[in-house]
C-alpha positions as a printed Julia matrix, in Angstrom:
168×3 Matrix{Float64}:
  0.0    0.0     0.0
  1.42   3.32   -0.79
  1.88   5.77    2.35
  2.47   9.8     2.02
  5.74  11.4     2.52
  5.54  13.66    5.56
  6.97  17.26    5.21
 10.48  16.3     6.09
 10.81  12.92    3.86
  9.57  15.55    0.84
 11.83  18.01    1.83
 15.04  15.51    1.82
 13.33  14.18   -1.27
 13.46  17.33   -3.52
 16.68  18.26   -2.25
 18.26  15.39   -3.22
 16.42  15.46   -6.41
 17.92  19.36   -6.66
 21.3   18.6    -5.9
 21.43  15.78   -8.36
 20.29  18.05  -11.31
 23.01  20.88  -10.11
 25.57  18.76  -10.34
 24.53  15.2   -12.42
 23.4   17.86  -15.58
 25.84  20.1   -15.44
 28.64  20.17  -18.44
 32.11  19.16  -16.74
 34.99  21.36  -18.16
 36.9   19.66  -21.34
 39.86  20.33  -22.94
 39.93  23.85  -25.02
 37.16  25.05  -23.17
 37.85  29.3   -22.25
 37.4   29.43  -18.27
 37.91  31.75  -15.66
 40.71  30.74  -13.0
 41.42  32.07   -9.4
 45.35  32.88   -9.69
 48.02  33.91   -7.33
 47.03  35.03   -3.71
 45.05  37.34   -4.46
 41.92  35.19   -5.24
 41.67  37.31   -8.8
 40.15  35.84  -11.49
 42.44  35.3   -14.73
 40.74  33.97  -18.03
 42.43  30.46  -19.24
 42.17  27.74  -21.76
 42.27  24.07  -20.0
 44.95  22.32  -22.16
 44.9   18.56  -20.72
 42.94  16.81  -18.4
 44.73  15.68  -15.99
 41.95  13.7   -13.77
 38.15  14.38  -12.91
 39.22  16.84  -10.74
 42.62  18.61  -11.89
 42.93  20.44  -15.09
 46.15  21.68  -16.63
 45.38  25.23  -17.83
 47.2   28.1   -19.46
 46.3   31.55  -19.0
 45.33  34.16  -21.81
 48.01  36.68  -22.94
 50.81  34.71  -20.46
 53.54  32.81  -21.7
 53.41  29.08  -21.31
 55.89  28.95  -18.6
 53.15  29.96  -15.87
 51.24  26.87  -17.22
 49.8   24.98  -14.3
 47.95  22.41  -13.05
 45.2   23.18  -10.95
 42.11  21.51   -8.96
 38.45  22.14   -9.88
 37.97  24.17   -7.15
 39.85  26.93   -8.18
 38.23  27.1   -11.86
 34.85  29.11  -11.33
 33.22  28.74  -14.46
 33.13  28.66  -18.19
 33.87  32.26  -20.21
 31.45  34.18  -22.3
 32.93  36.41  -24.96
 36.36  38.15  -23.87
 37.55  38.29  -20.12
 39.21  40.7   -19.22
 42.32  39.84  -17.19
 43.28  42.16  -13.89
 47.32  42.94  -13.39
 49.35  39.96  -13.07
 49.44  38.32   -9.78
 52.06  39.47   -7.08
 54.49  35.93   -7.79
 54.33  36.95  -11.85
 54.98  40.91  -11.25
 58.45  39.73   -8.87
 59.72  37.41  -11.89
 59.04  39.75  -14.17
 60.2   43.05  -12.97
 57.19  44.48  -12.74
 56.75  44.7    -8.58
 56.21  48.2    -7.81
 56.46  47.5    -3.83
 60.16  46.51   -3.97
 62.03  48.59   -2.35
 64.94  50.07   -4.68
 64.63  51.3    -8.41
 62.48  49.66  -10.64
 63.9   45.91  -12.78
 64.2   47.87  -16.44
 62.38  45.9   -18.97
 64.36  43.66  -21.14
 65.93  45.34  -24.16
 65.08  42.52  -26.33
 62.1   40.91  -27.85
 60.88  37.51  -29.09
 62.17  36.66  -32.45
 65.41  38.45  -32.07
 68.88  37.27  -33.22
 71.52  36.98  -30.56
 74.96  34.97  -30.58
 75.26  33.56  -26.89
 78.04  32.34  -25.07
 77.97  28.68  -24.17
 81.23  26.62  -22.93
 83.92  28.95  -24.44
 82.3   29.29  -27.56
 79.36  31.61  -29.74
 76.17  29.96  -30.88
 73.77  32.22  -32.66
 70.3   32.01  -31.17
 66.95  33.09  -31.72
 64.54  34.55  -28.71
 61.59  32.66  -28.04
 60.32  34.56  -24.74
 61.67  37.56  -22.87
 61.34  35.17  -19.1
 61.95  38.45  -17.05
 64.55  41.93  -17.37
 67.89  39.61  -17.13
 66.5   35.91  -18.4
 65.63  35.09  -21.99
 64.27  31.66  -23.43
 66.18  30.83  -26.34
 66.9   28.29  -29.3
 70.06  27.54  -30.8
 70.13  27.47  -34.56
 70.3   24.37  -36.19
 69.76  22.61  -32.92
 66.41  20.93  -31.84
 63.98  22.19  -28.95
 65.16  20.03  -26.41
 68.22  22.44  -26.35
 66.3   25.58  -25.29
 67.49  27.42  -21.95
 66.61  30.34  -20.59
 70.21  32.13  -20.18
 71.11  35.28  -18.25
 71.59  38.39  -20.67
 75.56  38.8   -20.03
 75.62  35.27  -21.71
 75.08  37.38  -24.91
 77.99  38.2   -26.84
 78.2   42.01  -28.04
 80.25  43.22  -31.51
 81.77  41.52  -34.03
């Protein structure tokens, strides 16, 4: 014989029923998908593409108009939702400005930004010898990512700046 819910059996009833439609119909996040991500310690929200899957629950991401060395992986948690249109990003995080010069609370004169650019020619000095090289990212004021002509990508480094080799 069939009995009536009382108020509370309803109650757990349609909550259940509510949480299950939350989160059983809701579209998990997939690779190439354009997603907002909390970044750095200030809780800020940075727009990011998810690049790999990494489980159910940790996505490896890389964040819009950032060079693929700040890259991570991070948890769901910290990815609050899928992107509409163009987000706009706020300043980069505290840990990014440091690396990259741009920390205006140091104490001292401002890190001068690097005198060279991406796609640059350089000769660089490498074990007592000159290998020309091309820029691939400008890594911070003093640190450049480069490749070595006629040498594969497993050979890239980021050097120091006085590695470069000035005049003829």
């Amino acid at each position: 014989m069939f009995e009536p819910l009382d108020r509370r059996g309803w109650l757990m009833g349609n909550a259940s029923l509510a949480v299950l439609l939350v989160t059983g119909c809701s579209r998990p996040f997939r690779v190439g998908d354009y997603v907002l991500v909390e970044w750095g310690e200030e809780g800020l929200l940075y727009p990011a593409y998810i690049l790999q899957k990494k489980s159910s629950a940790r996505f490896r991401v890389h964040y819009e108009g950032y060079p693929s060395r700040w890259d991570e992986d991070v948890t769901l948690e910290r990815i609050k939702g899928l992107v509409q249109g163009q987000a706009p990003a706020p300043p980069p995080p505290h840990h990014v400005q440091i690396v990259s010069g741009l920390d205006k609370n140091k104490t001292g004169p401002a890190a001068p930004m690097s005198r060279y650019k991406p796609e640059d020619r350089i000769r660089v000095r490498w074990r007592g010898s000159i290998y020309r090289a091309t820029v691939l990212e400008v890594v911070s004021a003093e640190k450049l990512k480069v490749r070595y002509d006629g040498h594969e990508a497993a050979w890239d480094e980021v050097i120091d700046v006085t590695r470069i080799a000035t005049g003829p």
